[in-house]
C-alpha positions as CSV (number, residue, x, y, z in Angstrom):
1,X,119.2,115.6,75.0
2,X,118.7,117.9,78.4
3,X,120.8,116.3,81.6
4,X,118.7,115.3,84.3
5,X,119.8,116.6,87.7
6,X,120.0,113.8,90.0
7,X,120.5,116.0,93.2
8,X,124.2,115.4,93.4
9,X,126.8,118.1,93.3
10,X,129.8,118.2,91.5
11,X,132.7,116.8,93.8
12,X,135.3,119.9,94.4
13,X,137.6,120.6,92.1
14,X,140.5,118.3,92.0
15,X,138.5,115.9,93.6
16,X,136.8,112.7,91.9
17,X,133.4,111.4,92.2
18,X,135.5,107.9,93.5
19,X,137.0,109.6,96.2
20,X,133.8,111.9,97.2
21,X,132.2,108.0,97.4
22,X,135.6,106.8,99.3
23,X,135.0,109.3,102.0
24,X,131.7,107.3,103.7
25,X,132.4,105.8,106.9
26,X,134.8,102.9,106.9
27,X,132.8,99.3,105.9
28,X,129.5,101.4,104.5
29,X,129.7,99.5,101.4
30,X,131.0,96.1,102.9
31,X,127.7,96.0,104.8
32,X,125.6,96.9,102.3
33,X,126.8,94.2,100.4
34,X,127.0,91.6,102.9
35,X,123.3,92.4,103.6
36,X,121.9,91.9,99.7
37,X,124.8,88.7,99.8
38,X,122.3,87.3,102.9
39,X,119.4,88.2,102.0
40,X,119.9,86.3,98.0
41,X,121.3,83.2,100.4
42,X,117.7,83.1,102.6
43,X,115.7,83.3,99.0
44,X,117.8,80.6,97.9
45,X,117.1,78.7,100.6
46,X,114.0,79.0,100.8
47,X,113.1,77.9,97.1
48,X,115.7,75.2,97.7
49,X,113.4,74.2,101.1
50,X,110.1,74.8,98.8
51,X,111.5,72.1,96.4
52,X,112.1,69.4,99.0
53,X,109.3,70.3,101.2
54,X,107.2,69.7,97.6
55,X,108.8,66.2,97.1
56,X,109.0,64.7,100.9
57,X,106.6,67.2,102.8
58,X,108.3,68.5,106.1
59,X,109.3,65.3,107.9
60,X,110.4,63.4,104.6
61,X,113.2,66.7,104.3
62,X,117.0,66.1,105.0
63,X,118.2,69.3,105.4
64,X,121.5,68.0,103.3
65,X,119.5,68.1,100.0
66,X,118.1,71.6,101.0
67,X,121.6,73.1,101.9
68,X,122.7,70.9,98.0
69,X,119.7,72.5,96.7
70,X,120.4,75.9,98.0
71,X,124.1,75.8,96.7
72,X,124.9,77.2,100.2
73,X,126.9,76.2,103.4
74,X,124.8,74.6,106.7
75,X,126.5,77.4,108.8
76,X,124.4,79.6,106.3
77,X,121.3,77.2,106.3
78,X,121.4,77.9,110.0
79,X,121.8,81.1,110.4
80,X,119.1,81.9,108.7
81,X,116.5,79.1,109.9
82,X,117.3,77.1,112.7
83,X,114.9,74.1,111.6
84,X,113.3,72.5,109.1
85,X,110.1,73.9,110.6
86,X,111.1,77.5,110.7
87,X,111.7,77.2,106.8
88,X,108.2,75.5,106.9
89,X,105.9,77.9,108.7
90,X,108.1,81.4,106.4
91,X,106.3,79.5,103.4
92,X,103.0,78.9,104.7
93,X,102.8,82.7,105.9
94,X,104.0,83.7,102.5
95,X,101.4,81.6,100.9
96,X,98.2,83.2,103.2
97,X,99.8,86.8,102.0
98,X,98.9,85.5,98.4
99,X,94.9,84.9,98.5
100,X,94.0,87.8,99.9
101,X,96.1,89.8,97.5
102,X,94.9,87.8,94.4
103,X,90.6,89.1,95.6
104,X,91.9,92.7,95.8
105,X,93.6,92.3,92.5
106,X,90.1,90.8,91.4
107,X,88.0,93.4,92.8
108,X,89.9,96.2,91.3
109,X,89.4,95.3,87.9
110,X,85.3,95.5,88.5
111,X,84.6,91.6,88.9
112,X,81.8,90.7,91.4
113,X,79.6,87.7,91.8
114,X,80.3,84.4,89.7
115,X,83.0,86.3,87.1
116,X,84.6,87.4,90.2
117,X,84.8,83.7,91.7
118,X,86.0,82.0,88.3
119,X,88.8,84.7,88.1
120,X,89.8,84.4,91.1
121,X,90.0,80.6,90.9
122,X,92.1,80.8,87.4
123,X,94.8,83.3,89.3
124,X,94.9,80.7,92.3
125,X,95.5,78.3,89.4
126,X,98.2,80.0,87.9
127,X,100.2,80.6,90.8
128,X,100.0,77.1,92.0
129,X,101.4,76.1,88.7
130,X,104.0,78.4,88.4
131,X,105.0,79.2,92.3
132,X,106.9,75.8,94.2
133,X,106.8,78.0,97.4
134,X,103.1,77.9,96.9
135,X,102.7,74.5,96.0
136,X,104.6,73.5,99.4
137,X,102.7,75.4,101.2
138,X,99.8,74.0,100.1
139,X,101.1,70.5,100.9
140,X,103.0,70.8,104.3
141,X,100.0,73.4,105.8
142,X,97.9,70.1,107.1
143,X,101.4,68.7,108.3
144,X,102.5,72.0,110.4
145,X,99.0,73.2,111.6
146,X,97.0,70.4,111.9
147,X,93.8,71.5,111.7
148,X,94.1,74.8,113.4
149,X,91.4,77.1,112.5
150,X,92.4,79.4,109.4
151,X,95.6,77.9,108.6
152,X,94.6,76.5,105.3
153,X,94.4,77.6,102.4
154,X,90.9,75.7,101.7
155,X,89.5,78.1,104.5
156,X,90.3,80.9,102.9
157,X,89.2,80.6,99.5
158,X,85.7,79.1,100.7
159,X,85.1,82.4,102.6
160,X,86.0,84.7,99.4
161,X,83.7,81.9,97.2
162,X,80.9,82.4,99.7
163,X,81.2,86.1,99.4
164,X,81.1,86.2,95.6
165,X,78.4,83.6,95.5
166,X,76.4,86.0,97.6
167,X,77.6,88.8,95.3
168,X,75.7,86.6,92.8
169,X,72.9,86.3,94.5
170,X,72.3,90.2,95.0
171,X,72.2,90.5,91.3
172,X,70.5,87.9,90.4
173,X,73.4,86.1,88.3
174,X,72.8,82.9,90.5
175,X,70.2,81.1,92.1
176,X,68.1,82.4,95.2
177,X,67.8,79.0,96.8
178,X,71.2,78.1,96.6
179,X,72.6,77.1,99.8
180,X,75.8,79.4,99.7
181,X,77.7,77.8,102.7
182,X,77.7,74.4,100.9
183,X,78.0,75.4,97.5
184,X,81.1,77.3,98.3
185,X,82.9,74.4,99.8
186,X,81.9,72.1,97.0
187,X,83.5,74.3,94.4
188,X,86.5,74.7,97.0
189,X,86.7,70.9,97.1
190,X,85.8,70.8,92.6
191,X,88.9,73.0,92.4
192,X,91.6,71.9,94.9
193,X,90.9,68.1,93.2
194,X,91.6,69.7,90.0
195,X,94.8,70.9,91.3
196,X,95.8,67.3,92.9
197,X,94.9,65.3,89.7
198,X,96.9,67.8,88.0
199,X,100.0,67.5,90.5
200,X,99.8,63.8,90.4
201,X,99.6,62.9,86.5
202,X,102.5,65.5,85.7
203,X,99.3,68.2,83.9
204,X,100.2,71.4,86.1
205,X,100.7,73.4,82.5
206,X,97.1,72.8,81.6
207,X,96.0,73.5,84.9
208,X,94.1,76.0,83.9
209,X,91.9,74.6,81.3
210,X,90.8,71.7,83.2
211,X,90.2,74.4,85.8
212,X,87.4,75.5,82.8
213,X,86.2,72.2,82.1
214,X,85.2,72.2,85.8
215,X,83.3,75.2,85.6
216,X,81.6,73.5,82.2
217,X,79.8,70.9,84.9
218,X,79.3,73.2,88.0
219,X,78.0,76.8,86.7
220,X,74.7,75.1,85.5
221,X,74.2,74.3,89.5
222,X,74.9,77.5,90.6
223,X,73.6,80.2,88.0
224,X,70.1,81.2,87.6
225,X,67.7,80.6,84.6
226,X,67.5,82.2,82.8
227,X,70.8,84.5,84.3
228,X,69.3,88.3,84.5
């Protein structure tokens, strides 16, 4: 098998690779280490945050359990958030980082219109159901924000379900009198029940397939006939 030259030159004779490493400033290595060390600590806290934030929403939280959860110490809970709302509002900006990502993902593979849409749903689905940083999010948004404009998640997806329903429209896949603007937030509203039903009766692992027996019951509203 030919070496592979990594770029890295022999150390000089009578030398060893350990001491040609040795010879970097004096704490190189400590720091580097202390810095993955901190960052693993701030993921762990913030799934450990995600978890109660899930269970008790923001003001339910005792940072005890979240510190427990995190296996870590409350100087370390501290330094990296200074309150339970700071842990709060790093989830719900990680969560608005997700949608759009999820419609470029979409669009790249070709969808458009209402395959586009139900795609786009079924990813949403799927990270909801596997992602508690999501789930969270989802639930402590209305409790952080209020109702600021664009701070919920329900926002976002009716504006991408309003775009491929007017994808759908173009091409004649769905109905020329359909009101797009309403249509979009009742699928919106269809889907985000699914999700609570789901949440509630303990059904988050078939999440998707009552996602697809809500499609059974809508798409007849929303597609032309016949579709062309």
């Amino acid at each position: 098998m030919r070496a592979v030259s990594l770029g890295m030159s022999a150390p000089p004779c009578g030398e060893t690779m350990a001491d040609t490493i040795g010879a970097q400033p004096p704490g190189h290595g400590r720091k580097r280490r202390t810095n993955v060390r901190g960052e693993d600590a701030r993921e762990r806290i913030l799934d450990a945050a995600a978890r109660e934030f899930e269970a008790h929403g923001v003001a339910g939280a005792q940072i005890q359990r979240i510190i427990d959860g995190a296996g870590a110490t409350r100087g370390a809970v501290h330094y990296h958030f200074a309150t339970k709302d700071s842990m709060a509002r790093e989830l719900i900006a990680q969560k608005h980082e997700i949608w759009p990502d999820i419609v470029v993902d979409v669009n790249s593979v070709g969808l458009t219109g209402i395959d586009a849409m139900k795609e786009m749903m079924r990813r949403a689905a799927l990270v909801l159901r596997d992602d508690v940083r999501a789930r969270a999010a989802m639930r402590i948004t209305p409790e952080v924000h209020g109702g600021t404009p664009g701070s919920s998640a329900y926002e976002v997806w009716h504006s991408f379900v309003r775009g491929f329903l007017g994808q759908g429209i173009a091409d004649g896949t769905v109905r020329r009198d359909l009101d797009v603007r309403e249509a979009a937030i009742v699928v919106v509203q269809a889907a985000i029940g699914v999700y609570i039903v789901a949440r509630e009766t303990g059904s988050m692992q078939s999440l998707e397939k009552q996602l697809e027996r809500m499609w059974t019951y809508l798409l007849p509203g929303l597609i032309a006939h016949p579709p062309f």
